[in-house]
N, C-alpha and C positions, 0 to 999 in steps of 0.2 A: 369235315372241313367245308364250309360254305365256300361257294359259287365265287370263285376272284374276280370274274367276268364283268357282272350284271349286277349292283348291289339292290335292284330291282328287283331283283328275285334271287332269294337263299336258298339253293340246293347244298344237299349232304346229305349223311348217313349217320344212322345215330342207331347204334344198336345193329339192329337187322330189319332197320325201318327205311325208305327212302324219304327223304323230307322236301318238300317245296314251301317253302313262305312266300305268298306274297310282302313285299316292302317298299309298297309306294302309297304310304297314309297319307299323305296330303292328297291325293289324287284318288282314294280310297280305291287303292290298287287298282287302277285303271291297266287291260291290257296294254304293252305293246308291240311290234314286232318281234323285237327283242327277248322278251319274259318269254312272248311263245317259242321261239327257235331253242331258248336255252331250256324249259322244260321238255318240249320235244327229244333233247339232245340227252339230258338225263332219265327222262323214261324210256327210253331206246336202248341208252347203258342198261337200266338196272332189269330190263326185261330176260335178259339173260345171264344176269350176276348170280349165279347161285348165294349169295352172300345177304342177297338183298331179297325178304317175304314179301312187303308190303308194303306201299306209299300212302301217304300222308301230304293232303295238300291244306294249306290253312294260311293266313295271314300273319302276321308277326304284332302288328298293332293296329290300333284306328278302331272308328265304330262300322269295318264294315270288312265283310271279305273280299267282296270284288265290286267294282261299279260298273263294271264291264268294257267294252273296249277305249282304247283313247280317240273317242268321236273328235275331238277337235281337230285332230291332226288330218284323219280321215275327212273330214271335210275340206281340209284346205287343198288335201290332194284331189278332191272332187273338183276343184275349181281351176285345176289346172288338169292334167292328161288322166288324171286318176290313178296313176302307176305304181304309186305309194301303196293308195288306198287296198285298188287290187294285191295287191304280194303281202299288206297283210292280212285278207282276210283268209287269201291261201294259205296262207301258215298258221293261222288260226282257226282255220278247216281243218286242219291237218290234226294237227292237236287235239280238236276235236275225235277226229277221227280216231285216231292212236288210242286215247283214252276209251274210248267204247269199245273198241276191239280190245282192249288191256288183259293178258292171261291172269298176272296176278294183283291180287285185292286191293282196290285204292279207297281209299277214306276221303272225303271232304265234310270241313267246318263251315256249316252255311251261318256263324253266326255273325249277324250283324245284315250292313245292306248286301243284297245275293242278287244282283241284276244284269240284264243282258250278258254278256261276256262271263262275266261269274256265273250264269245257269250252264254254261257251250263249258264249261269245265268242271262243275259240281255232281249236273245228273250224271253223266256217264261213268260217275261213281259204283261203283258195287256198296258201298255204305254212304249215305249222305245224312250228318247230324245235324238236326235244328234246335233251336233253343229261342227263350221267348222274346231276344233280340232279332233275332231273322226279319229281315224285311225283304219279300222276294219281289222281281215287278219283272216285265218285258217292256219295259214303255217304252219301245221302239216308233211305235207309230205316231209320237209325239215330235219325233223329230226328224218325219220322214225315210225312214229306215223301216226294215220290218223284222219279225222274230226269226232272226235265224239265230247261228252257231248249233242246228238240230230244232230250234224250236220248231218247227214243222212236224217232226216226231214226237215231241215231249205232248206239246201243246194238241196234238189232233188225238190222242189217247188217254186225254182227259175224261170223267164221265160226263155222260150227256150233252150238252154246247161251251161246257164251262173253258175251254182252251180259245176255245171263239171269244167268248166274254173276256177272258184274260190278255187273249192277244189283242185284239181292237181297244179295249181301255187303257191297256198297262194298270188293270187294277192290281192295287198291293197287299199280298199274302202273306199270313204271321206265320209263325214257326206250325203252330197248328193246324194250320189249315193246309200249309204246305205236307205235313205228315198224312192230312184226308186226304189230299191227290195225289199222295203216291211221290209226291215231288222230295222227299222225305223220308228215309227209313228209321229212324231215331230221333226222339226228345229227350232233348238231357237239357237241364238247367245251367245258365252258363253260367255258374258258381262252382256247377261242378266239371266246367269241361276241361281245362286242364287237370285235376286228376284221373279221369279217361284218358287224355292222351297219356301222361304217365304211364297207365297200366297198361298199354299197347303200347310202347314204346320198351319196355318192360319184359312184354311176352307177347309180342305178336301173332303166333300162334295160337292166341287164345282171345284171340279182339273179337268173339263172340260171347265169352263170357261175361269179360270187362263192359263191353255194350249191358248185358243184360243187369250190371252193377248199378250202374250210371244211368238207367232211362230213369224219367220222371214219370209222374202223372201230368195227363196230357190236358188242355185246356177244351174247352168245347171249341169248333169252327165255324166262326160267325159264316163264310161264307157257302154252308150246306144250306144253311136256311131259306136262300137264297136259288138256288138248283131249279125248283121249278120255275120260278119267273126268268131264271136265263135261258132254260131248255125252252121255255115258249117262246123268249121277246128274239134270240139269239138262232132261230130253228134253221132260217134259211142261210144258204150259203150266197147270198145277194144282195150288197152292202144296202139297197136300198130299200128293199122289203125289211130288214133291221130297223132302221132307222125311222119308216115307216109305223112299225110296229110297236116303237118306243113311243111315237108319237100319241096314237090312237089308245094307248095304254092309259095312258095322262096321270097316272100315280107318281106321287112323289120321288119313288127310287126312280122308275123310267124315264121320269124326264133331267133326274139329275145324272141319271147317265147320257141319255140325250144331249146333253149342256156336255157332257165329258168329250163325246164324241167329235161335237162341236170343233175341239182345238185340235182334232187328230188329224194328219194331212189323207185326204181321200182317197188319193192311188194308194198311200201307206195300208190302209184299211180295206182296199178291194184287194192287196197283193196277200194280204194275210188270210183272206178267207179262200183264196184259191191255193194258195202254202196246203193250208190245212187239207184244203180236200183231195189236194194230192198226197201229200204226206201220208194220209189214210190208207191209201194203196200201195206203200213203198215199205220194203221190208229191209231190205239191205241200206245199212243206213250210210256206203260209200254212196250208192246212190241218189239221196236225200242231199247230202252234202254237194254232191258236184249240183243237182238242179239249187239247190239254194246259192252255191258261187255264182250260179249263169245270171240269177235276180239281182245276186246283191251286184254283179259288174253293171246290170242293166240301170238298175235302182239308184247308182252314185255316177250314173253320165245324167241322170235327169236333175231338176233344178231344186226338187223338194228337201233333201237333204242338208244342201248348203243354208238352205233360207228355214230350217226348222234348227238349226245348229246356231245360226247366228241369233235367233229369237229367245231362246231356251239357253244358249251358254255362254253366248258372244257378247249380246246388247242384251239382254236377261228382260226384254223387254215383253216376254210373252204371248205377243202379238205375229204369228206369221204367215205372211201373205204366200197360202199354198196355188203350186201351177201344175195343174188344173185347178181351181178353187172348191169347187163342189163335183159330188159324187157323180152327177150326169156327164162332167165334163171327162170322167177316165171312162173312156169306150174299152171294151172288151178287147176289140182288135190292139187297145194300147197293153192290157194288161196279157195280152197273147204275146206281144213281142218282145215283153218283160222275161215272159217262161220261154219261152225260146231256146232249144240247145245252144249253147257256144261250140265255134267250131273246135276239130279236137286237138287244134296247135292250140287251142286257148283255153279248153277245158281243166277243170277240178280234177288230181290225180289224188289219192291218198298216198304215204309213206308207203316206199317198196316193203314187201314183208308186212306189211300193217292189215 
């Protein structure tokens, strides 16, 4: 029986599978408070249903599985006390959370577009299938925000600087290249990926054979080719030795990442290289989640959000006047009060039991 709640998101059981659809195609399943509370609410159930093996997250329709959270909204509540913004990203922490922690095996269909919000609920998959629609991005930094829901973990255990290169561009990864980073456990052709779910729906007990039915042959990854010129241009953790280095490079790719970087808001981009270098050291990944709430509460009182949101989705004008403007203007001491613990009436808690 789906979900009577939320028709935003389809929960049930089908077999001895738990199901979650996304079903917000026109907003190509954009989170929102909502979807997370009610998935929350049913991975919680089926965590101890003996009834219930295995969840299955996936989209119902659209060309995309998630676009990840409802920024628009979250900005508006930026522009007022944030209070909105804050409780969902708590809840969308959480869910986060939950899913990493998960005893038993969840599947996610990354096919289609798979971004921000859709990564904070796809990797913490124990199986994540891509297909040669996948279009994965962080492009957080585009609109003054930065890689959270875990990207701090995902993106810092990439090899060599490529999590750096990923996070600071929001450059876009195919189904392939997502299966080189690991971002990926499976290629299946999306021709065939509804008869995989079938046979895991099926016998879910055996969604390691039915995977090994279902994989394709895999395409090359353009973006291996590319590895050494990130691990050198990308080496420092100091947005402006970067940017420096793309300069001095003067090659065609570096300067047209150069140009990329260009539109990216500068605190967005020094917060994300300091994400990562902490993230590097954080194993427990409640604790990655609480410091990434403490940034994102920090990150949505400041003014880069609102005015990357209205540029990008509002007035689609492309044009936005970032404050700080340039990378000298975000002093260390600013990006120190960004990481900053919250105190602990305000701190990130994961699910009791979780």
């Amino acid at each position: 029986m789906t979900n009577p709640v939320n028709d935003d998101v389809l929960i049930f059981v089908e077999g001895r599978t738990g199901r979650i659809r996304l079903n917000r195609p026109k907003a190509i399943h954009a989170l929102t408070h909502p979807i997370c509370t009610a998935m929350i609410g049913a991975l919680t159930a089926w965590a101890t249903d003996d009834a219930v093996d295995l969840v299955m997250i996936d989209h119902a329709e659209g060309r995309g599985f998630c676009a990840g959270g409802d920024i628009r909204h979250i900005a508006e509540s930026a522009k007022g006390d944030g209070s909105e913004g804050r409780a969902f990203f708590h809840e969308e922490y959480r869910l986060n959370h939950l899913l990493f922690t998960y005893a038993k095996p969840t599947i996610a269909f990354m096919d289609g577009i798979t971004m921000g919000g859709g990564v904070g609920i796809s990797q913490p998959c124990s199986i994540r299938v891509v297909t040669e629609r996948t279009m994965y991005a962080m492009p957080e930094t585009g609109i003054g925000l930065f890689t959270d829901v875990g990207g701090g973990r995902y993106l810092s255990r990439m090899p060599g600087r490529m999590g750096q290169y990923v996070g600071l561009t929001g450059a876009r990864l195919n189904g392939a290249e997502c299966l080189a980073l690991a971002l990926g456990t499976h290629y299946v052709e999306s021709d065939g990926i509804e008869a995989l779910k079938a046979a895991i729906l099926g016998n879910p007990g055996a969604v390691d054979a039915a995977l090994r039915s279902a994989v394709s042959a895999v395409p090359p990854a353009p973006i291996l080719d590319r590895q050494a010129d990130i691990d050198r241009l990308f080496a420092s953790d100091r947005y402006e030795d970067i940017v420096a280095a793309l300069a001095a490079d003067g090659g065609d790719w570096a300067l047209a990442t150069l140009k990329t970087l260009g539109t990216k808001s500068p605190q967005a981009c020094k917060v994300v290289l300091r994400l990562l270098a902490e993230s590097a050291r954080i194993d427990d990944f409640a604790e990655e989640m609480a410091m990434e709430y403490a940034v994102v509460v920090r990150v949505i009182q400041r003014p880069d959000i609102v005015e990357g949101v209205r540029a990008l989705i509002v007035d689609k004008d492309n044009a936005p006047r970032w404050n700080p403007p340039t990378a000298a203007g975000v002093s260390d001491a600013d990006i120190d009060a960004i990481f900053a613990p919250l105190p602990p009436s305000e701190a990130w808690t994961p699910l009791p039991n979780a």
